[in-house]
C-alpha positions as CSV (number, residue, x, y, z in Angstrom):
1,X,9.5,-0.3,-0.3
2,X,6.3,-2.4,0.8
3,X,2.7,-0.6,0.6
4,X,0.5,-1.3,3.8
5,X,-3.0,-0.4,3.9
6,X,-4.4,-0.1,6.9
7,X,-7.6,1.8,8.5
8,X,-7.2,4.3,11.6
9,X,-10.1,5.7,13.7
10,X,-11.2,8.9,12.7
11,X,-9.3,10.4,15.7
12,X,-5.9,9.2,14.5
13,X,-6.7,10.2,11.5
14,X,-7.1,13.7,12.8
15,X,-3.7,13.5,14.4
16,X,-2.0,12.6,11.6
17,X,-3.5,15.1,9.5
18,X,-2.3,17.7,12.3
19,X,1.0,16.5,12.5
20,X,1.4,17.2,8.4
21,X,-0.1,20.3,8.5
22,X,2.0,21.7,11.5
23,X,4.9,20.6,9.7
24,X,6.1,17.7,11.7
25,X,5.8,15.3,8.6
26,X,6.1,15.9,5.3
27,X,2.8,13.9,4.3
28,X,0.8,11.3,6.1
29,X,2.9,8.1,4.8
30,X,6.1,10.1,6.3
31,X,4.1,10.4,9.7
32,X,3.3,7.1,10.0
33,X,6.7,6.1,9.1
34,X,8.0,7.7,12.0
35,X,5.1,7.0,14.6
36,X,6.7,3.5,13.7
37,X,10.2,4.3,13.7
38,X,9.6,5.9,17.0
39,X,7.8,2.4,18.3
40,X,11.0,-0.2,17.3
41,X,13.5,2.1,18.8
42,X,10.7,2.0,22.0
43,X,11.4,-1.8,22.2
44,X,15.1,-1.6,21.6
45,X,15.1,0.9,24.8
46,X,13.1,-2.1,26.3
47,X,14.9,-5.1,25.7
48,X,18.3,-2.7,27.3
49,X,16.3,-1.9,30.3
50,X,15.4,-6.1,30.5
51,X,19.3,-6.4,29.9
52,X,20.5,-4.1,32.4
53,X,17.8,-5.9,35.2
54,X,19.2,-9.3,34.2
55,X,22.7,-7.8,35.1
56,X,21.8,-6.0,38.5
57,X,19.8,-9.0,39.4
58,X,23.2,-11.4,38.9
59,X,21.4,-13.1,35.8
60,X,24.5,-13.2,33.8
61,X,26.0,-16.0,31.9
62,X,30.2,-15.7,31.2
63,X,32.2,-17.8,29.3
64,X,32.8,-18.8,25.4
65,X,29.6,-19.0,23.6
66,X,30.0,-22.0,21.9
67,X,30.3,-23.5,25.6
68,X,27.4,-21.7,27.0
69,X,25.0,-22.3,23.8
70,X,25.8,-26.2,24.0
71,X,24.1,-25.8,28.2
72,X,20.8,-24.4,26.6
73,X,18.5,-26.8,25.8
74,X,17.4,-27.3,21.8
């Protein structure tokens, strides 16, 4: 597992510490962890949400793969 340091404003820093002591993280690191846990499952919702416009709005593509990825361009 990779170490990242990184500063937060004293106000995050205050959240985090809250969040530990109020027992919705077992230490600061585990906090964090989640806070970005919580952000890549945010942009997986995302890039759905983009899927399921490209579908109402007809901006489907059908066929083999190999077919369609030789029509995009390199």
């Amino acid at each position: 597992m990779a170490t990242i340091t990184t500063p937060v404003g004293k106000e995050l820093e205050e959240f985090i510490v809250r969040e530990v002591r109020e027992g919705r993280g077992a230490s600061k690191a585990h906090v964090v962890r989640r806070a970005l846990e919580l952000l890549r499952e945010e942009r997986a919702f995302e890039r759905i949400r983009e899927a399921e416009d490209d579908i109402k709005a007809g901006r489907v593509y059908k066929g083999s793969l190999r077919t369609l990825a030789k029509k995009l361009p390199s």
